[in-house]
C-alpha positions as CSV (number, residue, x, y, z in Angstrom):
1,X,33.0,-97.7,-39.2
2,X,29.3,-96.5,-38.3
3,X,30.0,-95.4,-35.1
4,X,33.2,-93.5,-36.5
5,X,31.5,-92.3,-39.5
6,X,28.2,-90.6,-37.3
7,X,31.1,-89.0,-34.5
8,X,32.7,-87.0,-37.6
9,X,29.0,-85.8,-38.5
10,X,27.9,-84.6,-35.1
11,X,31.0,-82.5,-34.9
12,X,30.7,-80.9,-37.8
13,X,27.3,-80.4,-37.1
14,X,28.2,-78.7,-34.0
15,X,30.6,-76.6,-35.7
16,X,28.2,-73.9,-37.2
17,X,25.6,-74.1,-34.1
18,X,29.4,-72.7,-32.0
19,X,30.1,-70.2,-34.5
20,X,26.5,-69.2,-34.6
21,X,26.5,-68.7,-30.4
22,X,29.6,-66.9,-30.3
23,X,28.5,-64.4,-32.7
24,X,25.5,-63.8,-31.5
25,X,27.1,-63.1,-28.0
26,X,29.5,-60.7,-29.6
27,X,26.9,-58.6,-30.5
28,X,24.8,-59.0,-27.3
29,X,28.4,-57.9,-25.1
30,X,28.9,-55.2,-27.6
31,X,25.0,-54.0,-27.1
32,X,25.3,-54.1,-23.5
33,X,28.3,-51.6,-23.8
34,X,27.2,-49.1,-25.8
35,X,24.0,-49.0,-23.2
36,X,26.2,-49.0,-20.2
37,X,28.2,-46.0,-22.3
38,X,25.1,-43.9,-22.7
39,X,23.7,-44.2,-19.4
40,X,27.4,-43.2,-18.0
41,X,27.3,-40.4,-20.2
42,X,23.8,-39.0,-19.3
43,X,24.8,-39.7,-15.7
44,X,27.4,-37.9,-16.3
45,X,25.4,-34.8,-18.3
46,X,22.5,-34.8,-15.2
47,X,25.4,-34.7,-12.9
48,X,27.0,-31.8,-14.4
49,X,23.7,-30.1,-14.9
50,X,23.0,-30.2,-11.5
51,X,26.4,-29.0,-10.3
52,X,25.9,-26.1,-12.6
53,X,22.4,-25.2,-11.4
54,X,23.7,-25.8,-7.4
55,X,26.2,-23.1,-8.5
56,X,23.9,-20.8,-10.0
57,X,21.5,-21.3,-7.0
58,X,24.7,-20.6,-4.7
59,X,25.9,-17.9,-6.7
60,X,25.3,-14.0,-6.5
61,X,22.0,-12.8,-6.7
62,X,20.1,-11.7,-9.8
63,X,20.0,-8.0,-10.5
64,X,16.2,-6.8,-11.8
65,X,15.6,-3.5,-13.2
66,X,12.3,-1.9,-12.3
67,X,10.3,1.1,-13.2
68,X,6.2,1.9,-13.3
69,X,4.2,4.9,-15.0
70,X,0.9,5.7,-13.6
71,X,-1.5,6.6,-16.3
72,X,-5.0,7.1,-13.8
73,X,-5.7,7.8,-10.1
74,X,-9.2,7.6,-8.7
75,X,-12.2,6.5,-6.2
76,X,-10.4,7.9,-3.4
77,X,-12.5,6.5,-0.5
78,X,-11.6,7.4,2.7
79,X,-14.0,5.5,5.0
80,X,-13.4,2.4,3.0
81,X,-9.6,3.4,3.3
82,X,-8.4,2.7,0.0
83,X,-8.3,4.3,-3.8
84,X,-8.0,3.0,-7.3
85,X,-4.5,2.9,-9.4
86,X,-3.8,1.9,-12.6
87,X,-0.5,1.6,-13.9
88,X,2.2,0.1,-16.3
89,X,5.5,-1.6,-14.6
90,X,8.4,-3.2,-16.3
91,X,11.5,-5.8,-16.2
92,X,14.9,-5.7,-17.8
93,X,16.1,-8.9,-17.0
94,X,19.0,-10.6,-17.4
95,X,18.4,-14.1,-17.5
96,X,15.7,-15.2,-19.7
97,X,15.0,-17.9,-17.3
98,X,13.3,-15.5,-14.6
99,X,10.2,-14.6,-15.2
100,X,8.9,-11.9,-13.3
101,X,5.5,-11.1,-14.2
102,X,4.8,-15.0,-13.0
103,X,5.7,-14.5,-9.4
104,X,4.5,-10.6,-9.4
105,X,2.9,-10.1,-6.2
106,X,1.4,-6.1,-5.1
107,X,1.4,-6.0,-1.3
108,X,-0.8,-3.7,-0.2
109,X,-3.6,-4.1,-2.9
110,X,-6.8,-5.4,-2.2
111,X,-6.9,-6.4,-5.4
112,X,-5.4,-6.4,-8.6
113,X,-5.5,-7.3,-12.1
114,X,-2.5,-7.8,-14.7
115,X,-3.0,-7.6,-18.6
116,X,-1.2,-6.8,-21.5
117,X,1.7,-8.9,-20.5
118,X,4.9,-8.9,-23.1
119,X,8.4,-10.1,-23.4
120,X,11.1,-9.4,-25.7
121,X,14.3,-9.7,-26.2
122,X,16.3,-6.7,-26.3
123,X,19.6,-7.6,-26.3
124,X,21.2,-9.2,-23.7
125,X,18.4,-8.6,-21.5
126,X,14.7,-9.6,-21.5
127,X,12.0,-6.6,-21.4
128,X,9.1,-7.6,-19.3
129,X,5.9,-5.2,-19.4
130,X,2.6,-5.8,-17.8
131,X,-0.3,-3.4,-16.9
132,X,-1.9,-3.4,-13.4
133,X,-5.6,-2.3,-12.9
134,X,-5.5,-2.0,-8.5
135,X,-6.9,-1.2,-5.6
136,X,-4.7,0.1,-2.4
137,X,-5.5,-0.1,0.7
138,X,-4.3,3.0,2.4
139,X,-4.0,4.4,5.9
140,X,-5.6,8.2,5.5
141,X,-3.5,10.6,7.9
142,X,-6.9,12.6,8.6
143,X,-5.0,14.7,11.7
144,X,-5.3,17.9,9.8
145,X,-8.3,17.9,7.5
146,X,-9.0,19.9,5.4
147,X,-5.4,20.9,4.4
148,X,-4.2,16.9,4.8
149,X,-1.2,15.5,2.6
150,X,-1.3,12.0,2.2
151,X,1.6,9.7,1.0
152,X,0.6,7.3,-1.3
153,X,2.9,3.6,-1.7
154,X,2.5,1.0,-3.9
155,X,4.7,-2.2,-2.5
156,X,5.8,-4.5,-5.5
157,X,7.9,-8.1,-4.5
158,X,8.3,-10.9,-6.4
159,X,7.2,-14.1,-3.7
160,X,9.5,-16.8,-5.3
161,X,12.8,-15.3,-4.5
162,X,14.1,-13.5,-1.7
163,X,16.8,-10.9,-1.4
164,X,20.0,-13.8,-2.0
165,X,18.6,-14.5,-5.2
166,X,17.1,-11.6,-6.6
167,X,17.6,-7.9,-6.1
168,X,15.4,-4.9,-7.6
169,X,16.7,-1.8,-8.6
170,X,14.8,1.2,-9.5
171,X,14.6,3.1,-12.7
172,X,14.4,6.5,-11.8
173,X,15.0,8.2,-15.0
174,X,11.9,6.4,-17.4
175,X,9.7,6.3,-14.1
176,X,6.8,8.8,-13.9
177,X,3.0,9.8,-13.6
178,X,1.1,10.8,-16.6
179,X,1.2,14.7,-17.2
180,X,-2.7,14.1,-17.4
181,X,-4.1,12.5,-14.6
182,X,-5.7,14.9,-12.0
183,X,-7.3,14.0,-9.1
184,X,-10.3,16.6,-7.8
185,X,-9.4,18.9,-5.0
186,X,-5.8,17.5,-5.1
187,X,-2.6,18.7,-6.2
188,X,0.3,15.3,-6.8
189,X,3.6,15.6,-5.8
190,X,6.9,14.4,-5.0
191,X,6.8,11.2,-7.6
192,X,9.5,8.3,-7.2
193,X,10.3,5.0,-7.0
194,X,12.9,3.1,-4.0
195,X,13.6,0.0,-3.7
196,X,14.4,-1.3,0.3
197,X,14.7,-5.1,1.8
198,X,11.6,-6.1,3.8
199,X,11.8,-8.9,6.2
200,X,9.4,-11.2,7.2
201,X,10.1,-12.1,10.5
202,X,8.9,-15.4,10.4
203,X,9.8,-19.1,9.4
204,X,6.4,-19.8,8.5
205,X,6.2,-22.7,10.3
206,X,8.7,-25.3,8.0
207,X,10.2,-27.3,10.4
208,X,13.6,-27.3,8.3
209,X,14.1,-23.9,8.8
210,X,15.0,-22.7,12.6
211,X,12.6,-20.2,14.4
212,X,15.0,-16.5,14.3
213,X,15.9,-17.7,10.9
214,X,13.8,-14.5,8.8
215,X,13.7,-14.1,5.0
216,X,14.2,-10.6,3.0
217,X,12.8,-9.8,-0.1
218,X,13.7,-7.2,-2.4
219,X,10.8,-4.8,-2.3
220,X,10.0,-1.7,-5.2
221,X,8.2,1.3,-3.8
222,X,6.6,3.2,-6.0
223,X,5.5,6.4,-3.9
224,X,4.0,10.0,-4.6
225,X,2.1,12.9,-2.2
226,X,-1.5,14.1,-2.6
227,X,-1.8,17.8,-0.9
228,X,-5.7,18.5,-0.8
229,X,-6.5,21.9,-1.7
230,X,-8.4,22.2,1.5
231,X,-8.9,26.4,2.1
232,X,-12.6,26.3,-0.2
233,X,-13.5,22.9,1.5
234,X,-12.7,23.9,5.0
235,X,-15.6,27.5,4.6
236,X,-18.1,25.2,3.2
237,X,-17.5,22.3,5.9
238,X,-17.1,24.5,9.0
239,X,-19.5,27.8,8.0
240,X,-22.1,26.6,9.8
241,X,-20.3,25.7,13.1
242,X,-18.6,29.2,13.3
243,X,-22.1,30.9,12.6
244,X,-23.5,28.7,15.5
245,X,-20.6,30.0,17.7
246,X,-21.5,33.4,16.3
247,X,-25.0,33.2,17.1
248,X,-24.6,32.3,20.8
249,X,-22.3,35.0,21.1
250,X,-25.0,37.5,20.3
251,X,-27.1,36.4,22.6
252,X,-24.9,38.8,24.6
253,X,-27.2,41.2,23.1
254,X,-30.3,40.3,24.5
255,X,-31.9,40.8,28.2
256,X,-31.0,37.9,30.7
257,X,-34.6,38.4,31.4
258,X,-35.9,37.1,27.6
259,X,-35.7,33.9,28.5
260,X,-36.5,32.4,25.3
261,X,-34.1,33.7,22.6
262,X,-31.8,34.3,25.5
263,X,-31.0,30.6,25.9
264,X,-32.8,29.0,22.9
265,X,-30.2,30.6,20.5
266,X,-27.4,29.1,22.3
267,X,-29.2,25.9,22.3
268,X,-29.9,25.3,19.0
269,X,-26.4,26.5,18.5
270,X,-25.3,23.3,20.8
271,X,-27.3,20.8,18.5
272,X,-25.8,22.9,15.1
273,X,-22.5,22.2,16.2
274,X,-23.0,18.5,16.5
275,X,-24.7,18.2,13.4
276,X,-21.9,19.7,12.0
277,X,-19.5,17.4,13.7
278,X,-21.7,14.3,12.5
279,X,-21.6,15.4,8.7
280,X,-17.8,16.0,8.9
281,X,-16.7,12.7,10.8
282,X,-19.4,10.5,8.7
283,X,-17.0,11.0,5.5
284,X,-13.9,10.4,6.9
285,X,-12.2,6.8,8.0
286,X,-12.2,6.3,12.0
287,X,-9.5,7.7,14.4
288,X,-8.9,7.4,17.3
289,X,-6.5,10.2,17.6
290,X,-7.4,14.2,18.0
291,X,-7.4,15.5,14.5
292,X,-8.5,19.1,13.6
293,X,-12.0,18.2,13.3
294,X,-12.2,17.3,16.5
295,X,-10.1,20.0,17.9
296,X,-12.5,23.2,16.2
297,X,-15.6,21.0,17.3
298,X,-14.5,20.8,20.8
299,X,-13.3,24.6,21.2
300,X,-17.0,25.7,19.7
301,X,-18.6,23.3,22.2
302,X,-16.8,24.8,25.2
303,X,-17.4,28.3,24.3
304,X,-21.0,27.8,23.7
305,X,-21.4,26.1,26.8
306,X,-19.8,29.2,28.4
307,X,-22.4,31.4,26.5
308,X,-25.1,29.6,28.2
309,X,-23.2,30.1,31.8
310,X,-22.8,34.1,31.6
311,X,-26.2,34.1,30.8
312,X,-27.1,32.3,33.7
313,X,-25.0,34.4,36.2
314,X,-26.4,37.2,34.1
315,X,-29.6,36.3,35.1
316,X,-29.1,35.9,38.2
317,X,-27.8,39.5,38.5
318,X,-30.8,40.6,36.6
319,X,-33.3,38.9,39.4
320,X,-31.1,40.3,42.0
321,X,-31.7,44.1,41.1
322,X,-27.9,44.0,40.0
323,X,-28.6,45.3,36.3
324,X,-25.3,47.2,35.8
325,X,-23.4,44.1,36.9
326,X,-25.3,42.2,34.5
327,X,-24.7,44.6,31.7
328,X,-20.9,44.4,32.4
329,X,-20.6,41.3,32.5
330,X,-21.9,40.6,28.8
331,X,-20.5,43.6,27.8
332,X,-17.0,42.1,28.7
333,X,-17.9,38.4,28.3
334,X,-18.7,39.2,24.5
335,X,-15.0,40.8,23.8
336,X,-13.2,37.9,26.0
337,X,-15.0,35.2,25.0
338,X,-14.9,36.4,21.1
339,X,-11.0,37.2,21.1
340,X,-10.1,33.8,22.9
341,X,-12.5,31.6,19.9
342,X,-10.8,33.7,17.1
343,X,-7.3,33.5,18.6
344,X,-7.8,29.5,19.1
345,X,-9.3,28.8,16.4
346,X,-6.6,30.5,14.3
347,X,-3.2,29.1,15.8
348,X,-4.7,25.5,14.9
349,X,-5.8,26.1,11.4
350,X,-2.4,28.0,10.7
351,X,-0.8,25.2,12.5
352,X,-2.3,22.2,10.0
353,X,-1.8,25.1,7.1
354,X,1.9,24.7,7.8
């Protein structure tokens, strides 16, 4: 009777301890299943967020418009070979995810600052403004100073994306330079703003990317023309080497036999001319090309030097008891030699002129 009596009270004992297992395990299984269902379903979200960004990555390229007003212009320095610009440029975007004033990138500046920066949403698109304090390098075509024109770019890429995923295109209309900025001594003209694909022809030495495998950007332009008003500037550069040409030419004048003013004029005239030359070159960048400077210079050497030879021959005649010859001779040496330097010097101003 004991033995039957304590069996009955184990299992019902045992009875509630089962119960309380099994439910216990029904809410663990049941746990376990709604955290398998959420990680499933974020796997699946990450999964179709990536397929959506692979397909916008894959997809056609963004399309940027860009425009700039310049608002100053100055320190033009042309042995330093660069100037000062200040400017305003702006985005109409349409994705708010690209931001271009982040990866904004001027080419050919030295340097440059950006302040001022604002976006808004204007509709559909995003309206991106900055302003750019900079300083451009810049190759001065000195070939035909004083009456030079120089082109003036600014280059403006954005370095994250190339040309498959972003394009740039120009706003021509709003474009423009401020009605008052002036430059001294120059005249600006021809005012735009082009966009063209620049490629790097490089890999940049990534490994995952093959060697004649280049990348384009999408580069903005913005471009003008400064025409010095050169005719003042060029009398008060080159008045002094045309009155030393002058000078010697009147030596013409004087008796081979004065030795002194004779050949001291023509002299001095030598060391006036490459004084001049000095002053000129000293304020403009180096080149190693034959510009107009270099081309008057050189004509007013030679014909000095040519001075100083008649009035050796002349001299010579002089000693010799030839006086008429000698007379002649200068007489005809001042008209030749005075046509030929006008004439010369004439057809290569006029030339730069035009």
């Amino acid at each position: 009777m004991i033995n039957k009596y304590s069996f009955r009270r184990i299992i019902v004992s045992v009875i509630p301890l089962a119960l309380f297992f099994l439910l216990a395990a029904g809410a663990l299984f049941q746990n376990t299943k709604k955290d398998t269902s959420k990680v499933n379903l974020e796997l699946k979200e990450d999964k179709k967020s990536a397929e959506v960004n692979e397909k916008e990555s894959s997809g056609p390229a963004d399309t940027v418009r860009i425009g700039a007003y310049i608002f100053s212009i100055y320190d033009l320095d042309f042995p330093g070979c660069k100037l000062d610009i200040d400017f305003y440029l702006w985005y109409n975007v349409t994705r708010d995810s690209i931001d271009m004033l982040e990866y904004l990138e001027v080419i050919n500046a030295t340097e440059y600052n950006k302040s001022g920066e604002t976006k808004e949403k204007r509709g559909k698109n995003l309206y991106q403004t900055v302003r750019i304090n900079s300083t451009i390098k810049e190759e001065w075509d000195v070939s035909h100073f004083p009456f030079d024109r120089q082109l003036i770019e600014i280059y403006i890429e954005d370095y994250d994306k190339d040309n498959s995923k972003l394009v740039l295109v120009p706003d021509t209309i709003a474009s423009k330079i401020d009605k008052n900025v002036h430059v001294d001594g120059w005249v600006i003209k021809d005012f735009g703003i082009k966009v063209l694909d620049h490629v790097y022809e490089t890999n940049y030495g990534d490994p995952n990317i093959p060697l004649n495998e280049y990348s384009a950007y999408s580069r903005a332009v913005i471009y003008f023309t400064l025409e010095r008003e050169g005719k003042g500037l060029f009398f008060k550069l080159f008045v002094g080497l045309f009155i030393s040409v002058l000078i010697s030419l009147l030596t013409f004048f004087i008796n081979p036999m004065d030795l002194d003013p004779r050949f001291g004029l023509s002299v001095g005239a030598i060391f006036a001319a490459i004084a001049s030359q000095y002053v000129i070159t000293s304020s403009l960048p180096q080149n190693e090309s034959l510009t107009l400077v270099d081309i008057l210079h050189d004509i007013s050497f030679i014909f000095i030097f040519l001075c100083i030879l008649v009035s050796t021959i002349s001299l010579n005649y002089m000693k010799n008891g030839k006086e008429m010859q000698s007379q002649k001779l200068d007489r005809y040496s001042l008209y030749i030699l005075a046509g030929m330097y006008l004439a010369l010097i004439s057809y290569f101003i006029l030339n730069a002129v035009n």
